[in-house]
MIGUTI-872775 format. One record per residue (C-alpha): residue number from 1; x, y, z; residue in one letter. Coordinates in steps of 0.5 Angstrom, whole numbers. Last residue first. Example, Ala and Ser with C-alpha at 12.3 -4.5 7.8 and 13.67 -1.06 7.14 Angstrom:
BEGIN
NODE; 2; 27; -2; 14; s
NODE; 1; 25; -9; 16; a
***
This chain:
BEGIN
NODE; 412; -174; -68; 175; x
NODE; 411; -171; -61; 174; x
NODE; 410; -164; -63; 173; x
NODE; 409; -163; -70; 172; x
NODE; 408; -159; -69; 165; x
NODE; 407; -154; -65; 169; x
NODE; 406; -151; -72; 173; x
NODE; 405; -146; -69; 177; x
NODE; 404; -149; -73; 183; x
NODE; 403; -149; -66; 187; x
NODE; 402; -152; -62; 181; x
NODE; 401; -157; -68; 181; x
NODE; 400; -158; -67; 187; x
NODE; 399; -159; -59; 187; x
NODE; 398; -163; -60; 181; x
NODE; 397; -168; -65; 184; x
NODE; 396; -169; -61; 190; x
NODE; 395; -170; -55; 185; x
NODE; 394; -175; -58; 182; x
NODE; 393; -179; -59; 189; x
NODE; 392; -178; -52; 191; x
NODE; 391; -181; -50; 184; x
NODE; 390; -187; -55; 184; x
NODE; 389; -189; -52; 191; x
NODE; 388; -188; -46; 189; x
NODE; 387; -193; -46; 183; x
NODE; 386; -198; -50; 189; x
NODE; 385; -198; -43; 192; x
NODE; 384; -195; -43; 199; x
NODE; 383; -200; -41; 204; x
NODE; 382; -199; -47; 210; x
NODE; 381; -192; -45; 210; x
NODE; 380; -186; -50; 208; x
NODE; 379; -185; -56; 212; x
NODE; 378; -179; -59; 209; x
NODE; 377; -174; -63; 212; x
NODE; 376; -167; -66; 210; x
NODE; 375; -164; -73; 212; x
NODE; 374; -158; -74; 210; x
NODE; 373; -154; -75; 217; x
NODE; 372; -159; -73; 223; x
NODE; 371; -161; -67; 221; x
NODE; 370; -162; -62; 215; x
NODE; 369; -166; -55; 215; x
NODE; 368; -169; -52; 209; x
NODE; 367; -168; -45; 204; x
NODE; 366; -170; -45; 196; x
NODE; 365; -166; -40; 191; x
NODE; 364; -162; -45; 187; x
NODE; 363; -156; -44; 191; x
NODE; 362; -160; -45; 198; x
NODE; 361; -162; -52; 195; x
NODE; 360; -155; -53; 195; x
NODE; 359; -152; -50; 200; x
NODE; 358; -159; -55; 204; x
NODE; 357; -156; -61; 201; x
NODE; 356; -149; -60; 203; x
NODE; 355; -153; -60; 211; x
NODE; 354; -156; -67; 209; x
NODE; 353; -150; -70; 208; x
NODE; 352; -147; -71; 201; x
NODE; 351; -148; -74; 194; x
NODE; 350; -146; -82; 198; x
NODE; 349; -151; -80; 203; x
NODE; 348; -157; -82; 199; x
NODE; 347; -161; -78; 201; x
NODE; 346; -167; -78; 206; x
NODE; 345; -173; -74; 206; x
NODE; 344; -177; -71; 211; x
NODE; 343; -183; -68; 209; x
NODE; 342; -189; -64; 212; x
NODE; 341; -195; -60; 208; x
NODE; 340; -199; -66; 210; x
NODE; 339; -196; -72; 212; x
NODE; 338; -189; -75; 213; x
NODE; 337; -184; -79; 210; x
NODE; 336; -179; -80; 204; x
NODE; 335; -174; -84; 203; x
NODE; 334; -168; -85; 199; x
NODE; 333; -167; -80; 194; x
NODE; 332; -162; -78; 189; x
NODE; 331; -165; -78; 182; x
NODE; 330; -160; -85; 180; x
NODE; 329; -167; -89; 180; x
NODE; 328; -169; -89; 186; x
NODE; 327; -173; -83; 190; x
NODE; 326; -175; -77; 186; x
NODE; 325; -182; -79; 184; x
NODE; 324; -183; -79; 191; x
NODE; 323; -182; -73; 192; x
NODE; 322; -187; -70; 187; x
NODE; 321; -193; -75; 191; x
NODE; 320; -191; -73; 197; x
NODE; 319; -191; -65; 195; x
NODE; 318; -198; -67; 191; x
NODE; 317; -201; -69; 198; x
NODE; 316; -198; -65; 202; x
NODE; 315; -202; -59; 197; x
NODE; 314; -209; -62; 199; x
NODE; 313; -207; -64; 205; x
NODE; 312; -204; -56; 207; x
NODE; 311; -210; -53; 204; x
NODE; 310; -215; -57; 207; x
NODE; 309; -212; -54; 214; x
NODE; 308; -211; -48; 213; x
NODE; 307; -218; -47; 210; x
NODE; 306; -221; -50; 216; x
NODE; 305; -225; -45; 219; x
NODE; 304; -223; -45; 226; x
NODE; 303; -215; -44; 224; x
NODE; 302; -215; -37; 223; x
NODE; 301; -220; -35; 229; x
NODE; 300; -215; -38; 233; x
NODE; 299; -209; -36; 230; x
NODE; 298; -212; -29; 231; x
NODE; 297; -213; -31; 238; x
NODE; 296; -206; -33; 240; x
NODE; 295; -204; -26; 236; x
NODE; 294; -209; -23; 241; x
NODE; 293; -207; -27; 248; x
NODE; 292; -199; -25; 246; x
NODE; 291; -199; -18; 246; x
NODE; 290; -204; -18; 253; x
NODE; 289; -199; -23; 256; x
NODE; 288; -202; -30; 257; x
NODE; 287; -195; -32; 259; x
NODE; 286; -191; -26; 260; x
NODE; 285; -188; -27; 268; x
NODE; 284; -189; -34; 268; x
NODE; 283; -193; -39; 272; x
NODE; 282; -194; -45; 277; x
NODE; 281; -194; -48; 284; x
NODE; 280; -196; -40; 287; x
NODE; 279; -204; -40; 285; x
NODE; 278; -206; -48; 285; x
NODE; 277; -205; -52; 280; x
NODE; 276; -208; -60; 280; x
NODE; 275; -215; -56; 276; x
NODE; 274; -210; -58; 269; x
NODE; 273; -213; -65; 269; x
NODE; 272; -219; -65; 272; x
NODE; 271; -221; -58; 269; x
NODE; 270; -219; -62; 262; x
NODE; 269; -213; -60; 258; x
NODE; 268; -210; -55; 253; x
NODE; 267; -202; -53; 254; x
NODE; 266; -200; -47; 252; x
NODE; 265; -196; -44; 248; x
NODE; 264; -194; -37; 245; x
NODE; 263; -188; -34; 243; x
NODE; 262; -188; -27; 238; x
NODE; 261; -189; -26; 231; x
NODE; 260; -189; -32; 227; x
NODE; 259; -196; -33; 228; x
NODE; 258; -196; -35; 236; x
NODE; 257; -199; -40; 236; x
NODE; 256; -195; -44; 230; x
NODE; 255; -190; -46; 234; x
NODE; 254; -193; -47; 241; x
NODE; 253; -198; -53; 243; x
NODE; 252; -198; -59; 248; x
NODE; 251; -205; -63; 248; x
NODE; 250; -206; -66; 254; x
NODE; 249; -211; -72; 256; x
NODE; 248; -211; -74; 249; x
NODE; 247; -217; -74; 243; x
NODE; 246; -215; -79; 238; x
NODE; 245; -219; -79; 232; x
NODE; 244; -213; -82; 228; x
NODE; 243; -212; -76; 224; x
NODE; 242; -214; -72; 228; x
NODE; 241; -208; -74; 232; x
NODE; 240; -204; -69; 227; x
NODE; 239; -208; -63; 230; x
NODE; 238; -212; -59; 226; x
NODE; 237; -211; -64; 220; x
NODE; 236; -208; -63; 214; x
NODE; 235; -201; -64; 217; x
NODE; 234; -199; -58; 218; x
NODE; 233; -206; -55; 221; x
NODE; 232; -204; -52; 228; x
NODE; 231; -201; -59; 230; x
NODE; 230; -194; -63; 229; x
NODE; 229; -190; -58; 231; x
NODE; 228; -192; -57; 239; x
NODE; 227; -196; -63; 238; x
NODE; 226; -193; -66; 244; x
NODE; 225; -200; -70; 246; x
NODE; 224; -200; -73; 253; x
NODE; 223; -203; -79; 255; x
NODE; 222; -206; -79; 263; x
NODE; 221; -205; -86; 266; x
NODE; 220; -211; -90; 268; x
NODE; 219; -209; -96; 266; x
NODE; 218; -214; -98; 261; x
NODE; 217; -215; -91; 259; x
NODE; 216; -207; -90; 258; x
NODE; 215; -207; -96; 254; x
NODE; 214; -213; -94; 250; x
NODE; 213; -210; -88; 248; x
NODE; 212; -203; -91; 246; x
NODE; 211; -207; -96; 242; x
NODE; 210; -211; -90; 239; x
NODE; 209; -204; -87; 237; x
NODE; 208; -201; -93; 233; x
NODE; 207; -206; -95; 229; x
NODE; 206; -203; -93; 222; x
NODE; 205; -195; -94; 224; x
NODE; 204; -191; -88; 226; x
NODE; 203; -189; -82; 222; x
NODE; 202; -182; -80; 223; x
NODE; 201; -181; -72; 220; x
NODE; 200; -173; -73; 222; x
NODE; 199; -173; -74; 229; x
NODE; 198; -173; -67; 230; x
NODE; 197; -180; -68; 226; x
NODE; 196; -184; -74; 231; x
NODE; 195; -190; -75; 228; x
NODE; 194; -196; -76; 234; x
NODE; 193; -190; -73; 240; x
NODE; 192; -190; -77; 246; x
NODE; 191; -191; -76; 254; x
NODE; 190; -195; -83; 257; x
NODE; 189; -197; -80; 264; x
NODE; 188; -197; -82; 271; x
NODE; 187; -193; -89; 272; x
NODE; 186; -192; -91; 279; x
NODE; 185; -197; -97; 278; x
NODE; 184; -192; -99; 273; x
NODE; 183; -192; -98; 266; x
NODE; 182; -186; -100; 261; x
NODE; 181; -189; -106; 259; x
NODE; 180; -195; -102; 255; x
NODE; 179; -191; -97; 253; x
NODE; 178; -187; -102; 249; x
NODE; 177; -193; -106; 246; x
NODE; 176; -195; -99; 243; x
NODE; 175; -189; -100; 239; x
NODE; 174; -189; -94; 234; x
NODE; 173; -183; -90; 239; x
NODE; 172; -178; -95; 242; x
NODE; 171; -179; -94; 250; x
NODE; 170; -176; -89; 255; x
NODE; 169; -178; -89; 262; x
NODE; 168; -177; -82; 265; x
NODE; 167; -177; -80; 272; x
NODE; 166; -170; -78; 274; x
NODE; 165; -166; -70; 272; x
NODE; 164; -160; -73; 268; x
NODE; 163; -153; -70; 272; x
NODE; 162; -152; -67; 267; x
NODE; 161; -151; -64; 261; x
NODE; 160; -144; -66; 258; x
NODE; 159; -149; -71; 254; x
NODE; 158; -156; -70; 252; x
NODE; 157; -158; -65; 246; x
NODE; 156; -151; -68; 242; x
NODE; 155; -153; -75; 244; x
NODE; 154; -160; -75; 242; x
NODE; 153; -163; -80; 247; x
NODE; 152; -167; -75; 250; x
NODE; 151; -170; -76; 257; x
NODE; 150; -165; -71; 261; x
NODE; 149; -165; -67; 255; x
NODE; 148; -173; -65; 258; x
NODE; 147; -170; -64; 264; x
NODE; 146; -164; -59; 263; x
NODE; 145; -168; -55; 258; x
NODE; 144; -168; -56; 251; x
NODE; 143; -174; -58; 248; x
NODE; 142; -179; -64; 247; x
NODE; 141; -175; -68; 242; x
NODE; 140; -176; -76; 243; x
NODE; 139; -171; -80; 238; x
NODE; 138; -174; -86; 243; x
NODE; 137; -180; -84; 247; x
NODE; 136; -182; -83; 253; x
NODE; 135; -186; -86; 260; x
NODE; 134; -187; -81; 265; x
NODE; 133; -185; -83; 272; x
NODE; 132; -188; -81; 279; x
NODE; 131; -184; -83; 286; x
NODE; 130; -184; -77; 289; x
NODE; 129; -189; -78; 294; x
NODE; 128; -193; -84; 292; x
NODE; 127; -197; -84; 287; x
NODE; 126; -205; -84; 289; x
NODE; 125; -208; -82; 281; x
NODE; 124; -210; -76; 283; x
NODE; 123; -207; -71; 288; x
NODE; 122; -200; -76; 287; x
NODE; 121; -201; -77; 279; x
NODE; 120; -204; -71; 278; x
NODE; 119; -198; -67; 281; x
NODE; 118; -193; -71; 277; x
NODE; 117; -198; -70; 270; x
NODE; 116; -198; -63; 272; x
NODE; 115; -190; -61; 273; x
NODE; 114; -189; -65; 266; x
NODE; 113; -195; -62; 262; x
NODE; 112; -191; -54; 265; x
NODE; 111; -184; -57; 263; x
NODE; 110; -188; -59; 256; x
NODE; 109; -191; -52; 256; x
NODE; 108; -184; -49; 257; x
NODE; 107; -180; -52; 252; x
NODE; 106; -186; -50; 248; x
NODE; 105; -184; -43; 249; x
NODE; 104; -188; -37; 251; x
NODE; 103; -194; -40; 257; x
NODE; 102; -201; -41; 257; x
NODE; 101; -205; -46; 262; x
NODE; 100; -211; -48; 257; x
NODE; 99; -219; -50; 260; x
NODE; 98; -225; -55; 259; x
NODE; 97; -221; -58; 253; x
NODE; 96; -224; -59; 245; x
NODE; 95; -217; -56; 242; x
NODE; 94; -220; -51; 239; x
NODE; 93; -226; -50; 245; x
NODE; 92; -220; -49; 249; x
NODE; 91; -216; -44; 245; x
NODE; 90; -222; -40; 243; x
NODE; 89; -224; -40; 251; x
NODE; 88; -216; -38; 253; x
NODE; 87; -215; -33; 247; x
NODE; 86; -222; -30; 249; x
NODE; 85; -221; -30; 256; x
NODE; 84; -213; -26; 257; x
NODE; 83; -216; -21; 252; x
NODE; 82; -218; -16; 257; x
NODE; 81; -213; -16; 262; x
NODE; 80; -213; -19; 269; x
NODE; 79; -208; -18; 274; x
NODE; 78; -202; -21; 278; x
NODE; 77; -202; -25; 271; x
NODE; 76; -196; -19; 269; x
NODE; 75; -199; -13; 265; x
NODE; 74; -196; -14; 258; x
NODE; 73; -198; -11; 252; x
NODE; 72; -203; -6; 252; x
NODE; 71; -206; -2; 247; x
NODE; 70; -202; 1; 241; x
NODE; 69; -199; -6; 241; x
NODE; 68; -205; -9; 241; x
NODE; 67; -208; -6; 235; x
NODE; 66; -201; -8; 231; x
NODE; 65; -201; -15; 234; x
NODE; 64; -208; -16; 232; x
NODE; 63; -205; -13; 224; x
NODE; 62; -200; -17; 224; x
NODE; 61; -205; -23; 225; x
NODE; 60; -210; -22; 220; x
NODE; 59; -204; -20; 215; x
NODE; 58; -200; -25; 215; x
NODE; 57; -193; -22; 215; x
NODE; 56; -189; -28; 214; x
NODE; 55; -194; -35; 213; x
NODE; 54; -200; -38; 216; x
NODE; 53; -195; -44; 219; x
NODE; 52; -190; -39; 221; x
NODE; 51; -188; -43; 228; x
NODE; 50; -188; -49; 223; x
NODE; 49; -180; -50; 224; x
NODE; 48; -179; -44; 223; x
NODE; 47; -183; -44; 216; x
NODE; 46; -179; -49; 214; x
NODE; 45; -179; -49; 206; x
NODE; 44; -177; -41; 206; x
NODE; 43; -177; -39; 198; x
NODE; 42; -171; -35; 197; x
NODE; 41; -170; -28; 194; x
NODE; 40; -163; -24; 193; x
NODE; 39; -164; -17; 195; x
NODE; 38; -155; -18; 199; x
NODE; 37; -159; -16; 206; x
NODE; 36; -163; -23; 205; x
NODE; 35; -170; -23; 202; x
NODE; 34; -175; -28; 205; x
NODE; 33; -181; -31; 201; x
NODE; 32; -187; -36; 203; x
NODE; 31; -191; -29; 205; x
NODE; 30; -188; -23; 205; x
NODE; 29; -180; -23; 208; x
NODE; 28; -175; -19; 210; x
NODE; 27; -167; -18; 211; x
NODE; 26; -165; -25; 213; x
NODE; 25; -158; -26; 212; x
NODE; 24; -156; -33; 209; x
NODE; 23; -150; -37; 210; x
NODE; 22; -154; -43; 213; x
NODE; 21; -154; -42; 221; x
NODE; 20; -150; -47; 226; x
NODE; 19; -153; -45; 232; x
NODE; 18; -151; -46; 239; x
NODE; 17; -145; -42; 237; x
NODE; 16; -145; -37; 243; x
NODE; 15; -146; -30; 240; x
NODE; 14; -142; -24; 239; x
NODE; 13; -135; -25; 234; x
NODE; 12; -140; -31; 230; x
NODE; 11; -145; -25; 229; x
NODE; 10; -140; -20; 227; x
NODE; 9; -137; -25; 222; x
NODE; 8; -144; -27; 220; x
NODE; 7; -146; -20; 218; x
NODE; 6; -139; -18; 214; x
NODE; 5; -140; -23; 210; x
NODE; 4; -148; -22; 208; x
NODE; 3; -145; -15; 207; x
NODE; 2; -139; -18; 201; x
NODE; 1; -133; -16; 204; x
***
């Protein structure tokens, strides 16, 4: 038995099927490259759902991991730490905001953008006691605590889960029409994601986002940006708002903020905002752990010269342009969508389901995420050479080809 094999059969015995992994065992990784136990090598096109937007191993911030780690790793925010500031001011400045309320997980940073929204709605806004709702979008993916399924329309993250937890009015995600009949006076805050990629990388239309901020101006409801996987350069942009030029009331970060090395959140605000929570309303025992702060900080200082940013508009725009020289003409794709280093690309669903293609893809070397059918996701990190870009796609065209048994097409 094969030590890949022998592996997944001990991991199937030990663990809840929450997952169900691709048949690759990761053993190591350097940059846009992962090596399984077998030393075979792939090319990793999700990045960890944009958690390694800066690659595996980055050297910046493994080395302020390894620094912190002989130093100091958590205190508990019952005393301060020397990085606590710094991670908090880079981060803020970043983001534009007065200030950052700092947490592990983006399922956490939503729950924290939920609790704060409701208590500005009462403390600020004037809501009566209880009676606060946040406007939602369909196809929405924020996590997957009970609240936050409570509002998903996605069957598989939602039913066998409740009851729902109340609150939340969901609308059609792209109408800004739709959000603005569903606010009422008891309406706190307008919860969206810029380009929704559970969903399968859907970006709204061209004016959409400034809508939404002026609607919420107008009607005195705070806007929340979930740009947990959208921000942090993938798009081309810091955040994928900018590229309307849109500043939210919130930004909602994770993934990408802690480098591929340890879980960090946050959620980004003005004292207006964030200023509603008092000692004992909120926190966590390692959010802003001193481990965290110093990986956060690094990413920080990564993303404030632009590099990644520029890098993954000018490679997002050859991806885009390569993948949709797949689409018709017997090659396979349907439809491509996303910006920047970000695509969700639709197949045909008569050469198989998105999960057929990844084996697929994974055969020839290549490592993606399907969802939804025959969509699969490409998000690979930020740094990946313009020659693996171009391999990764050739290989897409391959595995479509070979699923259609069409040889002639390979390498297209």
């Amino acid at each position: 038995m094969s030590a890949t094999r022998k592996f997944i059969e001990r991991s199937e015995r030990r663990s809840a099927h929450n997952y169900h992994p691709l048949p690759v065992v990761v053993r190591e990784a350097h940059g846009a490259w992962v090596v399984d136990v077998e030393g075979r090598r792939y090319l990793d096109c999700l990045a960890g759902y944009s958690s390694l937007n800066f690659g595996h191993g980055n050297p910046a911030i493994v080395q302020a991991a390894r620094d912190q780690l002989q130093r100091l790793t958590l205190t508990s925010r019952a005393f301060f730490h020397d990085r606590f500031a710094e991670f908090c001011q880079g981060l803020a400045d970043l983001c534009g905001k007065d200030m950052v309320l700092p947490m592990n997980t983006g399922a956490e940073a939503v729950e924290t953008a939920i609790k704060v929204a409701r208590k500005w709605g009462y403390e600020v806004k004037g809501v009566a006691p209880d009676q606060a709702n946040i406007v939602v979008m369909e196809g929405n993916f924020h996590g997957r605590t009970t609240t936050i399924v409570s509002f998903s329309t996605d069957p598989d993250a939602r039913d066998g889960f409740g009851p729902a937890t109340p609150g939340f009015t969901i609308v059609k995600y792209g109408s800004a029409e739709a959000i603005r009949d569903a606010i009422d006076e008891n309406t706190v805050a307008v919860l969206l994601e810029p380009i929704q990629g559970e969903a399968g990388v859907l970006v709204p239309p061209r004016g959409y986002l400034r809508e939404v901020r002026e609607i919420c101006t107008e009607r005195g409801v705070l806007f929340i940006a979930d740009e947990i996987q959208s921000g942090l350069g993938r798009t081309g942009r810091t955040f994928a708002c900018d590229h309307e030029d849109v500043v939210p009331d919130m930004y909602l970060l994770g993934k990408a903020l802690g480098g591929g090395v340890v879980p960090v959140s946050a959620v980004a605000a003005d004292a207006g905002v964030l200023g509603v929570i008092r000692p004992g309303q909120h926190g966590s025992t390692f959010g802003g752990n001193p481990l965290a702060c110093a990986v956060g900080a690094a990413v920080v200082e990564l993303l404030r010269t632009g590099e990644f940013q520029a890098r993954a508009a000018e490679l997002g725009d050859l991806l885009h342009e390569r993948l949709r020289g797949l689409i018709g003409r017997g090659r396979g794709v349907v439809a491509v969508r996303g910006r920047g280093l970000w695509a969700g690309v639709d197949v045909d669903p008569s050469l198989g389901t998105g999960r057929e293609v990844c084996e697929a893809l994974m055969r020839r070397g290549v490592l993606a995420k399907d969802t939804h059918g025959s969509t699969i996701r490409l998000a690979p990190p930020l740094m990946i050479s313009e020659d693996d870009l171009n391999w990764a796609v050739d290989q897409l065209g391959a595995a479509l080809a070979e699923l259609a048994g069409t040889p002639e097409h390979v390498g297209a």
